[in-house]
N, C-alpha and C positions, 0 to 999 in steps of 0.2 A: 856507363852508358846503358848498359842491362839493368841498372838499378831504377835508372830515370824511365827505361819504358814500361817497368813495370806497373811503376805510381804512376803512369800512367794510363795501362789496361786497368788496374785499379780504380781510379778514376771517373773511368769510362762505368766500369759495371757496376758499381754503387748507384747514381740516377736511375742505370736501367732495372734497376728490383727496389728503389726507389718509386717508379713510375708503374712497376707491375703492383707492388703491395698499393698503392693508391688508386689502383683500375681493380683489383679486386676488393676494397674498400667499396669503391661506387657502384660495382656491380651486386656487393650483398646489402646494400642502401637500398638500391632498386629492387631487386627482390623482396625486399622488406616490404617497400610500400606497396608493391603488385599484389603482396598476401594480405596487406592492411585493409588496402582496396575491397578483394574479392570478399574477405570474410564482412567489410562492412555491407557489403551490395545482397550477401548471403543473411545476415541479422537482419538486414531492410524485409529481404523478402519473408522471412518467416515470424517476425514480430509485427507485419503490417495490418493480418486478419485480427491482431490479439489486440493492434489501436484502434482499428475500424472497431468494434465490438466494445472496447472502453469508451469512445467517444458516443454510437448511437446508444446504446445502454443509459446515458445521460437524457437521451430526447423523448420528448411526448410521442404520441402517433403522429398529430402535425408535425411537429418539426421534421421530421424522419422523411417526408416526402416532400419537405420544402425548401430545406436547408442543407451545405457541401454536407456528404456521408464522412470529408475527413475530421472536420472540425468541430466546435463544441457550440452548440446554442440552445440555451437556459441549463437547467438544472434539475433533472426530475427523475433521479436515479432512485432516489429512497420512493419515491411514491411508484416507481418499475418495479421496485425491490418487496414492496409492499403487497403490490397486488398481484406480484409472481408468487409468493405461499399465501395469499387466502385464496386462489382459486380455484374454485371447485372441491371446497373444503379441504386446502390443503394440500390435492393432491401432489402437489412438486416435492415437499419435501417426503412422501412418500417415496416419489422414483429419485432422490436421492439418497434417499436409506436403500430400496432397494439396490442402485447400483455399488453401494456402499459391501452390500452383504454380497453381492456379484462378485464385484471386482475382487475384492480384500482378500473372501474368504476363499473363491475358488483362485484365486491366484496364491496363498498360501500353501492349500493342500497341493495345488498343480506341482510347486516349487518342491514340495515334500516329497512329493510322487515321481517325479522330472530325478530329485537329487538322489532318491532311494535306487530305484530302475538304473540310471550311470553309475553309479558306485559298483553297481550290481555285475554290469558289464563290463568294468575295469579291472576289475580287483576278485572277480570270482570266473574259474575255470569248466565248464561245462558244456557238455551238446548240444549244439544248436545256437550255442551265444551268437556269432557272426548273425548266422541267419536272423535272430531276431535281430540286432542293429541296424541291417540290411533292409527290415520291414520297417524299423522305426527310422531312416534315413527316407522311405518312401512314400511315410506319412507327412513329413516335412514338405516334399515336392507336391503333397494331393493338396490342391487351393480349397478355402472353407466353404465355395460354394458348391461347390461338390457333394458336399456331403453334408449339405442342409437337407434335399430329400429324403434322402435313406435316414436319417435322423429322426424327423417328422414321423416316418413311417414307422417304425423303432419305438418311438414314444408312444404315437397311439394305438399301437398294437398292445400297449400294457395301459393303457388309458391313462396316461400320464402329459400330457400334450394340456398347455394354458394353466401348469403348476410352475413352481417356483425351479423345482428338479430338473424341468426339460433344461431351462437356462444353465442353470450352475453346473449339472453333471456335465454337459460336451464341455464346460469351460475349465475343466481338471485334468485333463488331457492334454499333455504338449511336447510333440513332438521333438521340438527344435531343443526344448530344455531337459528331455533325455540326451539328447546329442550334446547338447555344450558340457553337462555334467558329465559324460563319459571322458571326454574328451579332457576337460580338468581334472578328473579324478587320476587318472592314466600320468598327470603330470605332477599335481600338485600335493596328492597321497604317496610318500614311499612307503613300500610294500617292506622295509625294516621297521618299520613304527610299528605298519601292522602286526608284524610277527613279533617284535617285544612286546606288545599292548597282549597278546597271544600265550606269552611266554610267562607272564603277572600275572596270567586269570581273567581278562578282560574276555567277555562274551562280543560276539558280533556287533550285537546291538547296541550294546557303552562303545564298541569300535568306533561304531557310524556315527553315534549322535555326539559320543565326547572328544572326537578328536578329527574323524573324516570331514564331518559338514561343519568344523571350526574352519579347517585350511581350507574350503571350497569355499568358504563364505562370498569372496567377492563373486563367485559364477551365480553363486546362488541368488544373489542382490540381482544381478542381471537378468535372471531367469523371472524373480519376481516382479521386475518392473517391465519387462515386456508384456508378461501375462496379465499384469496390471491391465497398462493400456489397452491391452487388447481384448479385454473382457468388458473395460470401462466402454470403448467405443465400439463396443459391438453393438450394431445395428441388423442384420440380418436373422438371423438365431430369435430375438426375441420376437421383431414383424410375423415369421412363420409361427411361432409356437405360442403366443399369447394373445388372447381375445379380453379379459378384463386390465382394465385400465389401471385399475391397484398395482397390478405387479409389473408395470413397466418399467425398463430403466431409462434412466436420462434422455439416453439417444434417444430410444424411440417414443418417449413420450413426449420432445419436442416435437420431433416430426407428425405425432399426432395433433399437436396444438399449431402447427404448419401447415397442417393440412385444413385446417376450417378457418384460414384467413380469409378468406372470400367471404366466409359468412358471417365473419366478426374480426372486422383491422383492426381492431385492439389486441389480438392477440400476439400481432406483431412484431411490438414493444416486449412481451411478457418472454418471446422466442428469442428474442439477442439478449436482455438480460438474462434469461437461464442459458442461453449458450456460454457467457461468460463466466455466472458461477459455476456452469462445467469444469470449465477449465482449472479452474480454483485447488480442487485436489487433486491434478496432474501435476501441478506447479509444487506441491505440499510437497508430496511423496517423491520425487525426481529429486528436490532440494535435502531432504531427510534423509537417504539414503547415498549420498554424493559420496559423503566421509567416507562409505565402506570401501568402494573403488578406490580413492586417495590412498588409505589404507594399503590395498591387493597391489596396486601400483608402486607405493613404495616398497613392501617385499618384496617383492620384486627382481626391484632395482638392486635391494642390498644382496641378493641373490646372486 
């Protein structure tokens, strides 16, 4: 009798974890597609300016005011393309060399200077360390327009203001990427490596360059692709400090060819195809750089 009511309660609770394992089956189904959803509605919105911009980049001036801004009508991207570098001798591909020597070069040295300065603060003992972190924590919080005046001012006090220096020197400075470098270093440097690299004869300086900024590499990838961007789209910085047209970067030398559409709608057409070959080396360098995060990520893990 006790045997039959067992296979019985038996029975019974098989269906029921039966019926639980196939309601939590359906509930991580739904979840699934809730994130499939949102991330597609989130790709809609951030891919939509990048079609809008491929699609008019195709059109004349006419079509541009005549024809949907979503779709494609004719074809006249290479003759955009065309008279986006001959105009005005050139200049376009001038401000995309310049934003070239901008971005590249002071996001380099920014990364060099960012990764040397963290290191510096992790891994070395002296007076006053906090306190500087503390001011370099508070440079992060001061917004860039802030201190576009005092810059300006700063610049032309040394008569340096509508040179190539005013741009590039504020753009080697970055706060945030002393802070993530400190903060990686503190993790991702053991201070045993140090002291055996120490202990062979290794100077400071084969420390940091042959062994520290290998293991920070992915902060470092991070630190250079923000500074990237953020020197790429800088727009304020150069408005203030440059008056010849040569040393424009991108940004603002569309916004200058945006700014005399009234007096010539052709220029239009010349301002969404240079927006789009804008975007061109964002797309490069984000793509180029992916593997090293893949990389930091899988150490990670095996970590």
């Amino acid at each position: 009798m006790s045997t039959a009511t067992e296979a019985a309660r038996r029975g019974r609770k098989a269906p029921a974890a039966a019926t639980s394992k196939r309601g939590s089956r359906e509930v991580s189904r739904t979840a699934v597609v809730i994130a499939m959803v949102f991330l597609v509605v989130l790709a809609v919105y951030f891919l939509l300016p990048v079609y809008w911009l491929v699609v008019n980049s195709t059109k004349s001036q006419s079509d541009l005011v005549t024809t949907n801004g979503f779709w494609f009508s004719g074809w006249a991207l290479w003759d955009n393309l065309s008279a986006l570098f001959t105009r005005d001798d050139g200049v376009f591909l001038r401000w995309i060399l310049n934003s070239v020597l901008y971005a590249g070069v002071g996001a380099g040295v920014g990364t060099l200077l960012a990764a040397m300065a963290g290191y510096a603060l992790a891994k070395y003992t002296f007076r006053g360390r906090e306190l500087i972190f503390s001011v370099v924590l508070g440079g992060v919080l001061v917004p860039a327009t802030a201190l576009a005046l005092p810059l300006f001012l700063l610049f032309a006090k040394v008569s340096q203001t509508d040179t190539m220096w005013s741009v590039f020197l504020p753009s080697i400075v970055s706060p945030f990427g002393v802070y993530l470098s400190r903060i990686f270093a503190a993790s991702a440097v053991p201070d045993e490596i140090i002291e055996a690299a120490r202990i062979d004869g290794a100077g400071e300086r084969r420390i940091f360059f042959g062994i520290a900024s290998r293991l920070m590499a992915p902060a470092l990838v991070t630190i250079f692709l923000f500074q990237f961007i953020a020197i790429w789209n800088n727009f304020l910085l150069p408005r203030i400090m440059l008056n010849d047209a040569k040393l424009y970067p991108l940004t603002y030398g569309l916004f200058y060819w945006q700014s005399q559409i009234s007096r010539d709608p052709q220029l239009q057409t010349l301002v969404i195809a240079g927006s789009l070959v804008s975007v061109i080396p964002l797309i490069v360098v984000f793509l180029s750089l992916q593997r090293f995060w893949q990389a930091g990520l899988a150490a990670g893990s095996v970590k």
